[in-house]
MDTraj code that builds the backbone (N, CA, C; nanometers):
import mdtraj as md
import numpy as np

residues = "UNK UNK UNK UNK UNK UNK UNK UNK UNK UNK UNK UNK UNK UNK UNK UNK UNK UNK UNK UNK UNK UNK UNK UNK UNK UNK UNK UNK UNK UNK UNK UNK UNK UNK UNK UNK UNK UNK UNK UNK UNK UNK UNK UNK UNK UNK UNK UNK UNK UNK UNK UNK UNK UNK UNK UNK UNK UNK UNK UNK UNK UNK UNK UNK UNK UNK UNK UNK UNK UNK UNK UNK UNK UNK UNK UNK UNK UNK UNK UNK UNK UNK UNK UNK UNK UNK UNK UNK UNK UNK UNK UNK UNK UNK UNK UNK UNK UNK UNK UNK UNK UNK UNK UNK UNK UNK UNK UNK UNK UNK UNK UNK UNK UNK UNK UNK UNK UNK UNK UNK UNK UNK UNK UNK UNK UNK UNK UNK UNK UNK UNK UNK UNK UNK UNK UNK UNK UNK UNK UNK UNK UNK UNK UNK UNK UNK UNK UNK UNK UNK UNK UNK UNK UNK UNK UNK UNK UNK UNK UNK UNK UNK UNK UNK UNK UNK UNK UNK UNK UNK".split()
xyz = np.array([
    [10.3864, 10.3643, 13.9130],
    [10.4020, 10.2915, 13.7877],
    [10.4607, 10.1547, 13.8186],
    [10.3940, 10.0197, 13.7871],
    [10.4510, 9.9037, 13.8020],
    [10.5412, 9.8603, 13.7125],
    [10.6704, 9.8034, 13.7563],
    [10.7556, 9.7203, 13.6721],
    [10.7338, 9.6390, 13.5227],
    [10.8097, 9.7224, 13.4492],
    [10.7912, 9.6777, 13.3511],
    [10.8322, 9.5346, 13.3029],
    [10.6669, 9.4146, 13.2541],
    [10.7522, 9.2370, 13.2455],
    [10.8708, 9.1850, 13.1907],
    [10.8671, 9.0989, 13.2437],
    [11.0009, 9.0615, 13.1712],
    [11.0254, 9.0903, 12.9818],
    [11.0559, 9.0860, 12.9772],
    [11.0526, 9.0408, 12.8024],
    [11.0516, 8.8910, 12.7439],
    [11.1184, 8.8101, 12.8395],
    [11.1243, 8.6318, 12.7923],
    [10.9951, 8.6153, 12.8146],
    [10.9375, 8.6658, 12.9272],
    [10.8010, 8.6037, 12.9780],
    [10.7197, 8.6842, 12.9156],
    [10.6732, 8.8149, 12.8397],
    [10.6077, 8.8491, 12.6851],
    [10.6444, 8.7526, 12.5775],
    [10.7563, 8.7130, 12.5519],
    [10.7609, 8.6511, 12.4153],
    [10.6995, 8.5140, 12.4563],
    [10.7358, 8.4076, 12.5200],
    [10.6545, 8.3201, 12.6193],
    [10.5190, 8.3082, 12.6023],
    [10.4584, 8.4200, 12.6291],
    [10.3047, 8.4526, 12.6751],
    [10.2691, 8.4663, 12.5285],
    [10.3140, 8.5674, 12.4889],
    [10.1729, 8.6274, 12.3464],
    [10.2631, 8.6106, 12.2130],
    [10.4057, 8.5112, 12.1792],
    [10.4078, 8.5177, 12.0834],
    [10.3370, 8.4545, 11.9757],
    [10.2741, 8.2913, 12.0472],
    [10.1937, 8.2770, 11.9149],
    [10.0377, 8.3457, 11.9027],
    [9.9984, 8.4246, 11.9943],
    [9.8974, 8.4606, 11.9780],
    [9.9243, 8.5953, 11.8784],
    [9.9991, 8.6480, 11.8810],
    [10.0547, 8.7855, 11.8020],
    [10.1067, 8.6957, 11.6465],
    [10.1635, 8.5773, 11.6308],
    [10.1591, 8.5398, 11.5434],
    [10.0838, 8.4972, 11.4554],
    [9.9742, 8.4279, 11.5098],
    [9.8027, 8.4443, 11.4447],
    [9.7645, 8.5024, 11.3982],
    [9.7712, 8.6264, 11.4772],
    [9.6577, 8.7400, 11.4496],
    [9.7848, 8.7872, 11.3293],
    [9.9339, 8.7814, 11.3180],
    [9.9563, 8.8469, 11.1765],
    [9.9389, 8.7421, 11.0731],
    [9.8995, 8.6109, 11.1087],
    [9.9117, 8.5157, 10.9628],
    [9.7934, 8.6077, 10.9008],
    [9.6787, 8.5582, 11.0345],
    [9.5684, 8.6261, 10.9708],
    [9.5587, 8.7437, 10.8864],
    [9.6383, 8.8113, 10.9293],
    [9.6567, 8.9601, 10.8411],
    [9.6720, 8.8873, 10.6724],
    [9.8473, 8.8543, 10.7230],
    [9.9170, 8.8672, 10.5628],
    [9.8791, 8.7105, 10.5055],
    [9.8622, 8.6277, 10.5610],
    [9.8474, 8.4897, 10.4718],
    [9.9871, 8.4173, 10.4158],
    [10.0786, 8.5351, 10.4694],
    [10.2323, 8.4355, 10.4406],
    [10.3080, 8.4122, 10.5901],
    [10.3874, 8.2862, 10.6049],
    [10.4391, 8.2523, 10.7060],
    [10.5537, 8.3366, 10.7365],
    [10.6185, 8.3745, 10.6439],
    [10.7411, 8.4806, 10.6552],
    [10.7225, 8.5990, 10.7055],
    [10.6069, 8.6846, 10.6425],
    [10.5721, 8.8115, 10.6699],
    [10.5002, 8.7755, 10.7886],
    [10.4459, 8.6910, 10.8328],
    [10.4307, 8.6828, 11.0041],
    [10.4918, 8.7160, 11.0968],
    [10.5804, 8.6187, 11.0577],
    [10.7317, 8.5870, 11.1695],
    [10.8104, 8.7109, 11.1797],
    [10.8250, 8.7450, 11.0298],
    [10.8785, 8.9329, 11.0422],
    [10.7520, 9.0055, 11.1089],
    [10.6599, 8.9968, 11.1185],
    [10.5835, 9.1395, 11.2012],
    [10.5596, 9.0859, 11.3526],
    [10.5464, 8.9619, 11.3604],
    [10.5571, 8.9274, 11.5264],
    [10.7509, 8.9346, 11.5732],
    [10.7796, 8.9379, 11.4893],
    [10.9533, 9.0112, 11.5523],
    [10.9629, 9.1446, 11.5460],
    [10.9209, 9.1888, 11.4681],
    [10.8998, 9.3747, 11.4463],
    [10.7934, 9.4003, 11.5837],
    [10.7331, 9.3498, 11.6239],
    [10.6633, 9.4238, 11.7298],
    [10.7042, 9.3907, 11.8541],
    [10.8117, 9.2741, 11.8795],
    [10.8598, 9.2529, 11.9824],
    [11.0076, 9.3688, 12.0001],
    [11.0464, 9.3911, 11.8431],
    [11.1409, 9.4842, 11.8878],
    [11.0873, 9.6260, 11.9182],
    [10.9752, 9.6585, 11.8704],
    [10.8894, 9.7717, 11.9071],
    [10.8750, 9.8031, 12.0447],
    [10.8555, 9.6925, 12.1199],
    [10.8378, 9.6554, 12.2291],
    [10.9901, 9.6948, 12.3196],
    [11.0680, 9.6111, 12.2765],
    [11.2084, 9.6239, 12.3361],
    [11.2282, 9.7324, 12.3169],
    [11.2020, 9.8580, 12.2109],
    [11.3041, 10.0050, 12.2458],
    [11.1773, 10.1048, 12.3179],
    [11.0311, 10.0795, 12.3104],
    [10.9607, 10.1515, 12.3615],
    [10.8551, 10.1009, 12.4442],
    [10.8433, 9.9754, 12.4830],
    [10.8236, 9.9266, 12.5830],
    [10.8012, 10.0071, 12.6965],
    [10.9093, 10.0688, 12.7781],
    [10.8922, 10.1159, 12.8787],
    [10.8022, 10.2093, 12.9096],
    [10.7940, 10.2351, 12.8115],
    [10.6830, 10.3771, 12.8300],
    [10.5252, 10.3845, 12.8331],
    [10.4851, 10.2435, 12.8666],
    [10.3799, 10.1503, 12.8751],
    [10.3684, 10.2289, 13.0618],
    [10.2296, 10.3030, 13.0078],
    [10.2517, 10.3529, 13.2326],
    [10.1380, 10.2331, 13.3117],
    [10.0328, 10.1427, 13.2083],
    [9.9243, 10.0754, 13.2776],
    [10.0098, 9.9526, 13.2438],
    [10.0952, 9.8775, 13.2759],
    [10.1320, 9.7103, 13.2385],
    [10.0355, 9.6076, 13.2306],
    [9.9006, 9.6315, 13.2914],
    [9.7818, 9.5868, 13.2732],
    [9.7440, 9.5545, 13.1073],
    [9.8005, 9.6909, 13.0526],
    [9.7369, 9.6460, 12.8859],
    [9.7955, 9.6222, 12.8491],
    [9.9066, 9.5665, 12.8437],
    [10.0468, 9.4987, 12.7250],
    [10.0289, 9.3965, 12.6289],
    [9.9231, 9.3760, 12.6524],
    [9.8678, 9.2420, 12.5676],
    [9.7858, 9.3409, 12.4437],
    [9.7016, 9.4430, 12.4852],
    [9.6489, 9.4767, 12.3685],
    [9.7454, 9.6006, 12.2850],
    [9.8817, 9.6207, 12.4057],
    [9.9840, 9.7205, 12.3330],
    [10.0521, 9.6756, 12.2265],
    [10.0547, 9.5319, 12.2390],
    [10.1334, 9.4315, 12.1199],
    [10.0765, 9.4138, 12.0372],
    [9.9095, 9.4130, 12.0088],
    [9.8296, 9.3409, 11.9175],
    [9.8393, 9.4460, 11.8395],
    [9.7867, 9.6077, 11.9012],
    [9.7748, 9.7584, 11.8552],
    [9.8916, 9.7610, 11.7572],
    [10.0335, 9.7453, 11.8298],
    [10.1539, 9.7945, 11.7456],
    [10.1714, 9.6807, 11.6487],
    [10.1174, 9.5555, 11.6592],
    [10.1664, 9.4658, 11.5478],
    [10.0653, 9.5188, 11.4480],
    [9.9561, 9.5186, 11.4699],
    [9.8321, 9.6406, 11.3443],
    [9.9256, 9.7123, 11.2901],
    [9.9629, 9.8308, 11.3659],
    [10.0055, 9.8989, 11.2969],
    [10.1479, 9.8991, 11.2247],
    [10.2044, 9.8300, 11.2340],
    [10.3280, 9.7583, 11.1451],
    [10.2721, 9.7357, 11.0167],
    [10.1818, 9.6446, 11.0387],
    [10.1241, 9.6006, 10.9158],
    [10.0621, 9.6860, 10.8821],
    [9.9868, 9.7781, 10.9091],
    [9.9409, 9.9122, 10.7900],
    [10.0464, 9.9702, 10.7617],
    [10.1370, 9.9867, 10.8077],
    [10.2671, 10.0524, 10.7629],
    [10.3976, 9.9841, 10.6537],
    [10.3503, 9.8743, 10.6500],
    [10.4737, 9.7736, 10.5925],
    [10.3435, 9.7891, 10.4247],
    [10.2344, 9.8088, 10.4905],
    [10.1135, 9.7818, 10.3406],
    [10.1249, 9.8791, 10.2382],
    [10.1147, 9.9958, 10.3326],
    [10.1715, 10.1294, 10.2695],
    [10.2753, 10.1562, 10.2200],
    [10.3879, 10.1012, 10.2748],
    [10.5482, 10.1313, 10.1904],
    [10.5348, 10.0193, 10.0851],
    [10.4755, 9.8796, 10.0579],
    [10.4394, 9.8382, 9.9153],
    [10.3502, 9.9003, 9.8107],
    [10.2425, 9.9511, 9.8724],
    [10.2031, 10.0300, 9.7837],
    [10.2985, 10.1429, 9.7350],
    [10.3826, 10.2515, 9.8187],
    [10.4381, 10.3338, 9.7574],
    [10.5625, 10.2077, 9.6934],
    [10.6089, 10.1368, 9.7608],
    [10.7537, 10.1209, 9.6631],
    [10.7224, 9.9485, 9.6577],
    [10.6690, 9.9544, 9.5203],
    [10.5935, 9.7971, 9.5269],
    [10.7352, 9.7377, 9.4855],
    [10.7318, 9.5552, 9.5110],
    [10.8558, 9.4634, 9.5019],
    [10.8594, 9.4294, 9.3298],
    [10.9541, 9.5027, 9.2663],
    [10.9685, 9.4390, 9.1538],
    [11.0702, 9.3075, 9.1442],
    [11.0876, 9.1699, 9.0956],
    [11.1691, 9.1168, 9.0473],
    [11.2675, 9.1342, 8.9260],
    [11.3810, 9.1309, 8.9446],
    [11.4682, 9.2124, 8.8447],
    [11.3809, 9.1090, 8.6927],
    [11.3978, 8.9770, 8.7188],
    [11.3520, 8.8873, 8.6261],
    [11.2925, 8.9477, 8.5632],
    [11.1310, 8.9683, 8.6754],
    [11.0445, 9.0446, 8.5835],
    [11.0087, 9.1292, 8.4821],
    [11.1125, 9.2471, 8.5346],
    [11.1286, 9.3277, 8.4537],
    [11.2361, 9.3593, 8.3240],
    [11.2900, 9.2492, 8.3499],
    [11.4291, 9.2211, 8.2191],
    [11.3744, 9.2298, 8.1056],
    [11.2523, 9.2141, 8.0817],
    [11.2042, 9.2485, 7.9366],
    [11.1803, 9.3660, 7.9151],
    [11.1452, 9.4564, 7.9765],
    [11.1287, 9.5594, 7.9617],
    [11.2420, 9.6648, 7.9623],
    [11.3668, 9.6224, 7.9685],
    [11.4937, 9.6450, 8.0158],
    [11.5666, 9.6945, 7.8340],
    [11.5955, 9.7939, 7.7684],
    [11.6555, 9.8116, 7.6382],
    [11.7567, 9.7185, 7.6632],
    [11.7829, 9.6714, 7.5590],
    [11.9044, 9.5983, 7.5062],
    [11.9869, 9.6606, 7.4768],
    [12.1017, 9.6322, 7.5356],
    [12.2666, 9.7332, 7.5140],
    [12.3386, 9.5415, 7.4187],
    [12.3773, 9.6264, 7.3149],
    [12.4838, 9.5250, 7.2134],
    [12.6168, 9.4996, 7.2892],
    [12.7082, 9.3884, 7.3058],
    [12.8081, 9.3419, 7.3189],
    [12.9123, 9.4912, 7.3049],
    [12.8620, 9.4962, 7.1847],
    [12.9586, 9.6000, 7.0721],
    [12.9758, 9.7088, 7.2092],
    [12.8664, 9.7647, 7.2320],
    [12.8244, 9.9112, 7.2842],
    [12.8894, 9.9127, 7.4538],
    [12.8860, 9.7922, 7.5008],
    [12.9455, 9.7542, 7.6450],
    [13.0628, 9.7776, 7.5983],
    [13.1038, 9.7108, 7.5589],
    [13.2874, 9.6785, 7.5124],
    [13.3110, 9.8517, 7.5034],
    [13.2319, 9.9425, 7.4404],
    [13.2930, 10.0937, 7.4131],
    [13.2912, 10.1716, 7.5507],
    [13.1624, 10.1072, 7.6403],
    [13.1448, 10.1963, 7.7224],
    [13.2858, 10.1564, 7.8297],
    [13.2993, 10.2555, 7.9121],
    [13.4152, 10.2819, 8.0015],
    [13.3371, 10.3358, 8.1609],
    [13.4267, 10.3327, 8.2468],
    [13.3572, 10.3744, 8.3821],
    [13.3180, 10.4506, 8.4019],
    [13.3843, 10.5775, 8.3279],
    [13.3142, 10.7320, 8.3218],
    [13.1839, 10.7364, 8.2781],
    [13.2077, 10.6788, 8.1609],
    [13.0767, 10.6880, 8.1154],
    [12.9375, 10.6516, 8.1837],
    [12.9797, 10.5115, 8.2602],
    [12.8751, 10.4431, 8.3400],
    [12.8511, 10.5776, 8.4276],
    [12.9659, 10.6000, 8.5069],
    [12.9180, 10.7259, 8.6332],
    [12.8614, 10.7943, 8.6294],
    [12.8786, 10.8642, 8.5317],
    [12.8355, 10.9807, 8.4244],
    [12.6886, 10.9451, 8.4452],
    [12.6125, 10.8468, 8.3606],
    [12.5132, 10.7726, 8.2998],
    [12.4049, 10.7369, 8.5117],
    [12.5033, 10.6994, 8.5703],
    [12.4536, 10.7042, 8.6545],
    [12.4291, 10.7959, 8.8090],
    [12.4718, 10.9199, 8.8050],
    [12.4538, 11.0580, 8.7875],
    [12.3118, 11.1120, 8.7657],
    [12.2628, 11.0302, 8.6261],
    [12.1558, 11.1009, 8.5858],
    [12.0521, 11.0323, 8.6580],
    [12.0768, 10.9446, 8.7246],
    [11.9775, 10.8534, 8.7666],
    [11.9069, 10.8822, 8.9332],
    [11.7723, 10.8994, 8.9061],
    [11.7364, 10.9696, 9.0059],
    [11.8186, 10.9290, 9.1837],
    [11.8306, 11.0068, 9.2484],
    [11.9138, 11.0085, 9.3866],
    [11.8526, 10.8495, 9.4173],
    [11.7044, 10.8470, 9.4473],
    [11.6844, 10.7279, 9.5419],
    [11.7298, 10.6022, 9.5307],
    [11.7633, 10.6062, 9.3595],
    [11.7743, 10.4172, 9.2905],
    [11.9644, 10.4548, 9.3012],
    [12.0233, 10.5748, 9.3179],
    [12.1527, 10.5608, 9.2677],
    [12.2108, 10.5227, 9.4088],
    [12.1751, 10.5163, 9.5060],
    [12.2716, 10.4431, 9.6339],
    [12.2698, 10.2496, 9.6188],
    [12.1241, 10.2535, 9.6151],
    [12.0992, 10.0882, 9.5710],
    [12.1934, 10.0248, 9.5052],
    [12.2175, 10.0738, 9.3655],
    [12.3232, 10.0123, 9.2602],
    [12.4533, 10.0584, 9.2616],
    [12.4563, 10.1743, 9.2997],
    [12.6078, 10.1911, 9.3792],
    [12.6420, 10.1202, 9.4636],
    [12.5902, 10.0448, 9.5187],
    [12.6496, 9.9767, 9.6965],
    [12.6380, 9.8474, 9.6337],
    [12.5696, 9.8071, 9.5584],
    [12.5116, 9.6632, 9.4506],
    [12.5972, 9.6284, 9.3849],
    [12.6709, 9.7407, 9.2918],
    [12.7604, 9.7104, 9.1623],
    [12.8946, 9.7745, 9.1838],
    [12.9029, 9.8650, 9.2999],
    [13.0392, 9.9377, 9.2670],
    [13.0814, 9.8686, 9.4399],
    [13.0349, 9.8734, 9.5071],
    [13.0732, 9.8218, 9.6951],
    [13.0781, 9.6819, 9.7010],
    [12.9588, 9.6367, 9.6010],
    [12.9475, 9.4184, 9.6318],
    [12.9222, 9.4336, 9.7508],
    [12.7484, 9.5191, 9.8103],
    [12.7055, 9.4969, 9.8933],
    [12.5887, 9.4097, 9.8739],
    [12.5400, 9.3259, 9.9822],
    [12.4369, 9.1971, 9.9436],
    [12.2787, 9.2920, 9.9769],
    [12.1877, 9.2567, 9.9368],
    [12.1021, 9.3257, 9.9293],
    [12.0210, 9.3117, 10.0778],
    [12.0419, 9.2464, 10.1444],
    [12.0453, 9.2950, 10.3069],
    [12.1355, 9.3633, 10.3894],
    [12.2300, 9.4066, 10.3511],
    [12.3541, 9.4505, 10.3783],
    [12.3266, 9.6454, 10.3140],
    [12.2358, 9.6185, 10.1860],
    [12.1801, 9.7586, 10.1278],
    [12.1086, 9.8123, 10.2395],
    [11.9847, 9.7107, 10.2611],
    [11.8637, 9.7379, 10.3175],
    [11.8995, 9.7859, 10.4617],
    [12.0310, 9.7248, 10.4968],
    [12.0096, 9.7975, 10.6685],
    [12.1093, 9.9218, 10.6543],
    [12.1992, 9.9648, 10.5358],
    [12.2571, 10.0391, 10.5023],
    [12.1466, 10.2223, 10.5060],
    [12.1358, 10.1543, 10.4112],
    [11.9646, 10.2407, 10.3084],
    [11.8354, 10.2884, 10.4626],
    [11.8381, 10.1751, 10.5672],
    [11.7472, 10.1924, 10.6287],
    [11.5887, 10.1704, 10.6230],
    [11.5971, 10.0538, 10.4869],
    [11.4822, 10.0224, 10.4195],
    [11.4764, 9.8826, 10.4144],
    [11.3416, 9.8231, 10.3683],
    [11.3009, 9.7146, 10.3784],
    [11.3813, 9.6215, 10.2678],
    [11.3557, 9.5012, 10.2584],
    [11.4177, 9.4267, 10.1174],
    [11.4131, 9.4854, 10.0002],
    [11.2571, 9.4506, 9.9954],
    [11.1903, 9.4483, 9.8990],
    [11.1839, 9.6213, 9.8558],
    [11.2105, 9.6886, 9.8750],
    [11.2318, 9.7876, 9.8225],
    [11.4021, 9.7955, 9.7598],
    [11.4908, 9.7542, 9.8533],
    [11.6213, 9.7670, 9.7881],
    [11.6068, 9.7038, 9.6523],
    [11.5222, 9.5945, 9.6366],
    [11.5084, 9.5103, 9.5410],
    [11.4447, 9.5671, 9.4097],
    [11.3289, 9.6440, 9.4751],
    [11.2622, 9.7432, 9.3568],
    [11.3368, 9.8461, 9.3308],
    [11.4418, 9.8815, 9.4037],
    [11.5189, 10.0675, 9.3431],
    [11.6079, 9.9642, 9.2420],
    [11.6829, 9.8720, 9.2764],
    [11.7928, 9.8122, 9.2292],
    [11.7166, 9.8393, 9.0609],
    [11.5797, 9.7289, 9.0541],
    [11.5363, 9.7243, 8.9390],
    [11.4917, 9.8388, 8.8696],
    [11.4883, 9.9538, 8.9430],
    [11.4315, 10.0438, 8.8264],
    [11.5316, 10.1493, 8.8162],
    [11.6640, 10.1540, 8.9240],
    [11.7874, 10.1837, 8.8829],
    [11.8366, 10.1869, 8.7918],
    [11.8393, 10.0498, 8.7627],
    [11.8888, 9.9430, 8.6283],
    [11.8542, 9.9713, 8.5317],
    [11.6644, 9.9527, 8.5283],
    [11.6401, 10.0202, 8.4136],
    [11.6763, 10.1367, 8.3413],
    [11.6493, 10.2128, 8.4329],
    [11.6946, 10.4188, 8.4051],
    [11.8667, 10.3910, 8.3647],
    [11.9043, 10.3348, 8.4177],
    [12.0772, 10.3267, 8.3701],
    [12.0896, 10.2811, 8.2277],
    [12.0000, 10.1690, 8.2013],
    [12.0342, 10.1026, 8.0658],
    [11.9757, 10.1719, 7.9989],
    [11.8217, 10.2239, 8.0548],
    [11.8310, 10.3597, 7.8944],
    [11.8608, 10.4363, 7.8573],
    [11.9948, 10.4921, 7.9909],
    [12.0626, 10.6300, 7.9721],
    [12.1874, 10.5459, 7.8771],
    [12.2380, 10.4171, 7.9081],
    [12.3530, 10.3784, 7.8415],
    [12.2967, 10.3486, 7.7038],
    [12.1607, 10.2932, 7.6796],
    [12.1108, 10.2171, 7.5405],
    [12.1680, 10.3400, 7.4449],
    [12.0781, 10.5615, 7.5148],
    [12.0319, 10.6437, 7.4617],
    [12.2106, 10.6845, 7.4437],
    [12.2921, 10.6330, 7.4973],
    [12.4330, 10.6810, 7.4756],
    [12.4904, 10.6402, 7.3427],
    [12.4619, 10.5396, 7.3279],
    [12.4500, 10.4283, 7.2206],
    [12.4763, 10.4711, 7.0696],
    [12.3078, 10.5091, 7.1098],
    [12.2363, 10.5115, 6.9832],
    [12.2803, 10.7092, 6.9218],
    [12.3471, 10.7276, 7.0520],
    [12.4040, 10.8980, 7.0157],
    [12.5129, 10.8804, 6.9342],
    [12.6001, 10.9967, 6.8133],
    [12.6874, 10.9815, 6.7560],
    [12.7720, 11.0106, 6.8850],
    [12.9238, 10.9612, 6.8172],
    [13.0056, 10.9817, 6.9089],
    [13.0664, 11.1405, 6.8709],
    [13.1290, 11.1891, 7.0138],
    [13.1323, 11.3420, 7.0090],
    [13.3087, 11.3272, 6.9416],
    [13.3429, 11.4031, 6.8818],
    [13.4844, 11.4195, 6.8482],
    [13.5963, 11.4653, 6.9340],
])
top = md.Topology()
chain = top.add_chain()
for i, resn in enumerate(residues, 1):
    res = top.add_residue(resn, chain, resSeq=i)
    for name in ("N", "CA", "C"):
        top.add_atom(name, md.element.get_by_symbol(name[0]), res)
traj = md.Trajectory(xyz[None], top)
């Protein structure tokens, strides 16, 4: 088995060619630069296990593919909402109804909220963690911390709106 290359002299060699071939993919400069760094770190933890060093050029192109079918697939399952976006669709809680609610209640309220969105806005609203700070927490991409956050939110405000609009218990 021959020595595995350097790594300066891979990034050197095929990063803008690996960067191409992902513009070409995604058509954004960002999501490039993230999948030609995602496959160099691909590279760095499993690298070694490359037994022909002969093909390393098409081992990089292969694993940057498949990043990107994989990064395509986790948008499809957990597409990027903008909180913006969805603020309209968001019930309206009254001044009045905040001012009554208390922390229990929130906890309580957020409790009911399915497991996956309740770490997001826990670490968001109760830790004042930054939403990259979620994402490497969580073990997930941005844009997903970004979409649980928002539909967290939502499910919270209609458990608080539906608290609301309940009589109060004696």
């Amino acid at each position: 088995m021959a020595e595995s290359p350097d790594f300066e002299v891979l990034v050197a060699q095929y990063y803008e060619p690996l960067y191409q071939f992902a513009f070409s993919l995604t058509r954004d400069e960002a999501e490039a630069c993230d999948l030609t760094q995602q496959t160099f770190c691909v590279w760095a933890a499993k690298g070694h296990q490359l037994r022909d060093v002969t093909k390393v050029k098409t081992w990089l192109f292969t694993t940057l593919h498949r990043e990107f079918l994989g990064s395509r697939r986790r948008q499809k399952r957990f597409p990027h909402l903008d909180l913006e976006a969805a603020e309209l669709e968001l019930p309206v809680i009254s001044p009045a109804a905040i001012s009554r609610l208390d922390t229990a209640q929130v906890l309580d309220a957020l409790k009911q909220v399915d497991e996956i969105y309740q770490a997001p806005v826990a670490l968001f609203y109760l830790q004042d963690y930054s939403y990259k700070e979620i994402a490497e927490i969580l073990d997930v991409p941005l844009g997903t911390v970004k979409s649980r956050l928002t539909r967290g939110l939502g499910k919270l405000h209609q458990l608080l709106a539906d608290t609301e609009t309940q009589p109060p218990k004696p």
